[in-house]
Every structure is written in structure tokens, then in C-alpha cells.
C-alpha positions in Angstrom: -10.1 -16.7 -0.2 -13.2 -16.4 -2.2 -11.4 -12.8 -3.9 -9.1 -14.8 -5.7 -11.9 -16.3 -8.0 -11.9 -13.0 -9.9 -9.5 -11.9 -12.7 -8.8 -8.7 -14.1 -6.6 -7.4 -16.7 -4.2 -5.6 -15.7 -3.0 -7.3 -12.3 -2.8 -10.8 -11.1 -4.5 -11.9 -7.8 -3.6 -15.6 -6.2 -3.7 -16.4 -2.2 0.2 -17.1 -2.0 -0.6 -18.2 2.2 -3.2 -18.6 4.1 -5.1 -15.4 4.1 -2.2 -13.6 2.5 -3.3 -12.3 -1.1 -0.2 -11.4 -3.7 -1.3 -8.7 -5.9 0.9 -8.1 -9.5 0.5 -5.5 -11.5 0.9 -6.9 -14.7 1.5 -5.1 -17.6 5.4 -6.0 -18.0 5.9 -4.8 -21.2 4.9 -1.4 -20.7 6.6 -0.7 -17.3 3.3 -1.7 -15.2 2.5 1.5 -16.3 -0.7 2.9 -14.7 -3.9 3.0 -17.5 -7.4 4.0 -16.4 -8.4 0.0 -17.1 -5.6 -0.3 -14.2 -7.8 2.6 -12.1 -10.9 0.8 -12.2 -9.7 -2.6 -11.7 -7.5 -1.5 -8.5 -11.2 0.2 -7.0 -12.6 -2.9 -7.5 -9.7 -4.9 -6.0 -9.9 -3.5 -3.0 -13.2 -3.5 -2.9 -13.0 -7.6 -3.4 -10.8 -8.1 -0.8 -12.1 -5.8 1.7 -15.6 -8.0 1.9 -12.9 -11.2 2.2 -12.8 -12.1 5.7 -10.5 -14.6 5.1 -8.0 -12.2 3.4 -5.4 -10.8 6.3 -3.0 -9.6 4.3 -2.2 -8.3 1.1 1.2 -8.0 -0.8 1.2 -5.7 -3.5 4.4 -6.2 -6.2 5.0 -5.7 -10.0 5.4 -8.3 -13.0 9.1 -8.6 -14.1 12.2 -5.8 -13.2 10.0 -2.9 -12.6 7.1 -1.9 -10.1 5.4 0.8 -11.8 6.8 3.1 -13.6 3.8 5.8 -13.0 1.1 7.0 -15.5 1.3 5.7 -18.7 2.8 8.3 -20.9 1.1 6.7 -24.5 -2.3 7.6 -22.7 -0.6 11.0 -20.9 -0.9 12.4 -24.6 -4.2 13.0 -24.1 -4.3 14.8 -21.1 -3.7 18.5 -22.4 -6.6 18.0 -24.7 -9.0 17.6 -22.0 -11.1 20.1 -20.6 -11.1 21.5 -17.0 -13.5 19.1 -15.9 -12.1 16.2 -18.0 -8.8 16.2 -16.2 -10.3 16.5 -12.8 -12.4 13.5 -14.0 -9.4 11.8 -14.7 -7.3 12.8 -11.7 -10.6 11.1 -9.3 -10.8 8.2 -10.9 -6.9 7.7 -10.3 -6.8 8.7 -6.6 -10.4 6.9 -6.0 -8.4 3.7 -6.8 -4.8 4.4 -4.3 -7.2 5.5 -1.8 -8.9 2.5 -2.4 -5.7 0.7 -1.5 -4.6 2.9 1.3 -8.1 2.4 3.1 -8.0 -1.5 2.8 -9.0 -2.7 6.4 -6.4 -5.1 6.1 -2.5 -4.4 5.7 -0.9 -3.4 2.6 2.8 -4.6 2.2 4.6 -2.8 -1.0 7.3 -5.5 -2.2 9.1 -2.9 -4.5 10.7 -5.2 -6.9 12.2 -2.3 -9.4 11.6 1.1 -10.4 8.5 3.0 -8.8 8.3 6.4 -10.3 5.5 9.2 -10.3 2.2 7.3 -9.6 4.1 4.4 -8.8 6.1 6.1 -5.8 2.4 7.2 -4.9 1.2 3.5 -4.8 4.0 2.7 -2.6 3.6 5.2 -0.2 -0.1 4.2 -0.2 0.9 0.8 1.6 1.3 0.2 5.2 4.8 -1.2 4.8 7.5 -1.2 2.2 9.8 -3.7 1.6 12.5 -2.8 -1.5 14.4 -5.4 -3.2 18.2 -4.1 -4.5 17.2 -3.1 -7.6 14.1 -0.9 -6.5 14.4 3.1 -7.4 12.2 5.6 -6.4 11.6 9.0 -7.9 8.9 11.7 -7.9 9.1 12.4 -11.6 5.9 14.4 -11.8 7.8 17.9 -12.3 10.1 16.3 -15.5 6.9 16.1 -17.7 5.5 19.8 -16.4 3.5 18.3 -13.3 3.1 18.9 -9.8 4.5 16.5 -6.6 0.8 17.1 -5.0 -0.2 14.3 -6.8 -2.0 10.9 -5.6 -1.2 11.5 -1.7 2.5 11.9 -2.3 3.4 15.5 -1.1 1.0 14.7 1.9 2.6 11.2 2.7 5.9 11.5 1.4 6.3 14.5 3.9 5.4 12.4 7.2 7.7 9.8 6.2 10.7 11.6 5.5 9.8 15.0 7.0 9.6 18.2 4.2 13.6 19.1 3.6 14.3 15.7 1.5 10.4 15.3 0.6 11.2 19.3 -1.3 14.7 17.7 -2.4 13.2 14.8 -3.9 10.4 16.6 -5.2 11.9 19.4 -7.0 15.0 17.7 -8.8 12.8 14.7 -9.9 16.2 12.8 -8.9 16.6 8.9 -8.1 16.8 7.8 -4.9 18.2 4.0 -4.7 16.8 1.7 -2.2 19.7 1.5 0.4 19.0 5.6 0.6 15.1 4.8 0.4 15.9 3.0 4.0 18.2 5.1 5.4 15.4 8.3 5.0 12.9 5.6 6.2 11.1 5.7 2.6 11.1 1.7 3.1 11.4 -0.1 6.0 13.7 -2.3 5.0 16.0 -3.9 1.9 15.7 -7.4 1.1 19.4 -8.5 0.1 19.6 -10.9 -3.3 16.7 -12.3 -5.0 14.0 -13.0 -1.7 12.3 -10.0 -1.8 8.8 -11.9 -1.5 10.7 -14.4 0.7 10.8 -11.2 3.3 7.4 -10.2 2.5 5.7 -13.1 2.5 8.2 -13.7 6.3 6.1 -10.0 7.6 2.8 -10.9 6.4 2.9 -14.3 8.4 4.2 -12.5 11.6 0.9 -10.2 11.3 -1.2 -13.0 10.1 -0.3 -15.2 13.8 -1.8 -11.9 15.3 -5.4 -11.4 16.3 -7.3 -10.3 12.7 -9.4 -7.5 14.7 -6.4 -6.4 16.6 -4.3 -5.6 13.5 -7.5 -4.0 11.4 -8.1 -1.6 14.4 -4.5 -0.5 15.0 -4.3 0.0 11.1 -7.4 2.4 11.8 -6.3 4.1 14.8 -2.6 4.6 12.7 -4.3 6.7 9.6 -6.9 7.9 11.9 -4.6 9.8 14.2 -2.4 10.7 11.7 -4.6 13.5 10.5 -6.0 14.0 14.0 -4.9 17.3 15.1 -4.2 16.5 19.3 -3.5 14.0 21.6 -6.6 14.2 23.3 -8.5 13.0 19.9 -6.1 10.9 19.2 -6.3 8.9 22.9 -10.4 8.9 22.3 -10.3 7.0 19.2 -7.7 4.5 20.8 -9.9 4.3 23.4 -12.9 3.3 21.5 -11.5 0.6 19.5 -9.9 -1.2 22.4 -13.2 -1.4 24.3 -14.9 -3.0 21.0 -11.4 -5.6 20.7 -12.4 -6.6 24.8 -16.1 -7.7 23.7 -14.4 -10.2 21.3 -14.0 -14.2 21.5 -10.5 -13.3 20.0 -9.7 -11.4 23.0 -10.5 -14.0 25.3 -8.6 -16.6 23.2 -5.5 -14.7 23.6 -6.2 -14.3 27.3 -7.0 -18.1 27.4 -3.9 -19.3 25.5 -1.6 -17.1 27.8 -2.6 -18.6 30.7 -2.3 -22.3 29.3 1.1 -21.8 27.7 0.5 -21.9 23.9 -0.4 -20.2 21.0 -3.6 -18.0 20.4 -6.2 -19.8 17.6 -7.9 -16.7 15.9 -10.6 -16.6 14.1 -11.7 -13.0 13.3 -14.5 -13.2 15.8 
């Protein structure tokens, strides 16, 4: 993948399979704490590996026993010192980079290795799928330091995946919830026993990567589209738009081909 040629500072970016991209954050000795270096370099990620047609999946993870342990509070100091303005500043530039993440035309698997707390619990629930190894912990922890839960998408996707009673539970105690309890309230879709978490991962990205590469980017679309579309009706019009462009494909007919002649589909993103 040609995204891979670029480094950045805060994260690590290698092509782990063939069109699946790992991405680290990786500042290990502070947590994987969040900075606005980390902000930028996350927009501009995305924005690399969304003009990678060779990238078909991405893997998003965190340098040694945590996954991010939210904004970093050495720089959090700062924030009552700044103007009205100033902190809305700051605010954008953080959700301009998990929006970045969250609209990547590819999918976004979250391998929670450790902790994820505050923005971290909001860069989780950015992806399209989360995977949680034992030791992953999730908590809102934005009203322990005087903040709100309607921060970086969380109170508006934390609610559809766990519906409101345990998304205000969670919210307004600031408590823990451990990963076997991140599964059973659907948090995560699964717990990767032992030490394989990017074993399992890597095991979901390869399932989607065997799949047509138009037919997984316009399903992503139509599942965030029509998650904010307000009836059915809407909803069924969208679906019906991108399945008419996926028929005018030479993917389309290579599935149709390899179905009648008994073996498996070649794809090519075409």
C-alpha cells in the first residue's frame, strides 16, 4: 500500500496483510494518551489511506498494555486558560480527526488491547468493529475531571450501541466496565481469549478482505447513512441507489461468474 510509505509521530502505520493496514498509537509511555500532534496526524491518516485503493482494511490498536487512555491530562492543564473560541478550536480539531476515522470508506476494526478511557472510549466507538483483548477496560471518564459525556461522538454512539439506561449508567458514575461486560452490553463484539487479540483481528479483516472491495465500502455507507436517517422509506432509497451502482461493476459480474463455475470470486475493486 503506497500509505504505508509515510511516518508520523505519534502512531505506527505497516500493511500487516494484503490490503489490511495496522495502525498503533504510539506513545506508550504516556498512556497513548491523545495530544493535538496525535489530532492532526490521525486527519491526515485517514486521509492517506482513504486515497489507498489498495488499503481494504484497517486495524486500529495501541503500543504496549493500554489503548488510549483519553486526552492527555499534562496538555489538559491548559484548557481552562483558553478562551471561548480557543477551546471550541480545540474541541474541532479533536473531533475533525475521530470523524476522520469514523468516515474512512474502508472498515475500521478497534483491537482494544488495554484501557480505553474518555477520548479513547470515543476512538473505539468511532470504529466499525471492536474486538477487546482480556485486559481491555472501558470507561467514560469525562465527568471525573469536570467534563461532559457529549464528547467526540460518544453520548450519540454509545447510546445506539447499548441503548440510553446503561449509556446514562456508564456515563454518570465514570465507572469501569471490563471487557467480558463490554460484550455482554454489545460495547464490543467480541473477546479475544489469551494473548491473540490481533490473531482475531487480523482472522475478521481477511473474512472482509475475500469480499468484493465496493460491496463492503457501500454497505459501510448505507450502515452510517441510515443510521441517522429518520424512516424506512429513506433508508430503502439509499440502499437502493448503491446496489444499482455495485450491478454496473466488473466485480459484480466476477462474483456472478465464479458462482456459476464453482470457485472463488477474484476482486479487484473495479
Amino acid at each position: 500500500m503506497k500509505s504505508v510509505e509515510r511516518t508520523y509521530s505519534t502512531m505506527l502505520l505497516e500493511e500487516v496483510k494484503p490490503g489490511v493496514a495496522l495502525v498503533t498509537l504510539n506513545r506508550p509511555d504516556r498512556y497513548n494518551a491523545m495530544t493535538n500532534t496525535m489530532f492532526i496526524e490521525m486527519e491526515q491518516l485517514a486521509w492517506d489511506l482513504d486515497q489507498d485503493d489498495d488499503c481494504r482494511v484497517v486495524i486500529l490498536t495501541g503500543a504496549g498494555k493500554t489503548f488510549c487512555a483519553g486526552y492527555d491530562l499534562a496538555d489538559a492543564e491548559d484548557l481552562p486558560n483558553l478562551g471561548a473560541l480557543g477551546m471550541l478550536d480545540q474541541q474541532e480539531r479533536a473531533a475533525r480527526a475521530l470523524t476522520a476515522i469514523r468516515s474512512l470508506r474502508t472498515p475500521v476494526i478497534a483491537a482494544v488491547n488495554g484501557p480505553a478511557a474518555g477520548g479513547g472510549l470515543s476512538l473505539v466507538l468511532a470504529a466499525d468493529i471492536r474486538i477487546a483483548g482480556p485486559r481491555a477496560k472501558f470507561n467514560a471518564a469525562f465527568v471525573r475531571i469536570g467534563l461532559s459525556a457529549g464528547d467526540l461522538g460518544t453520548s450519540w454512539l454509545l447510546t445506539r450501541l447499548i441503548g440510553p439506561a446503561k449509556t446514562s449508567e456508564i456515563c454518570f458514575t465514570g465507572r469501569i466496565v471490563g471487557a467480558q461486560e463490554a460484550a455482554d452490553l454489545g460495547l464490543v463484539n467480541s473477546v479475544s481469549p489469551g494473548d491473540d487479540l490481533l490473531g482475531a483481528a487480523l482472522g475478521m479483516a481477511e473474512q472482509i478482505v475475500a469480499n468484493s472491495p465496493g460491496g463492503v465500502q457501500l454497505s459501510k455507507r448505507a450502515l452510517q447513512a441510515n443510521m441517522e436517517t429518520g424512516s424506512y422509506a429513506a433508508a430503502i432509497e439509499l440502499e437502493n441507489r448503491g446496489q444499482a451502482l455495485l450491478t454496473r461493476t466488473p466485480d459484480m459480474l466476477e462474483a456472478l461468474t465464479a458462482f456459476k463455475e464453482k470457485r472463488a470470486p477474484v476482486f479487484h475493486g473495479e
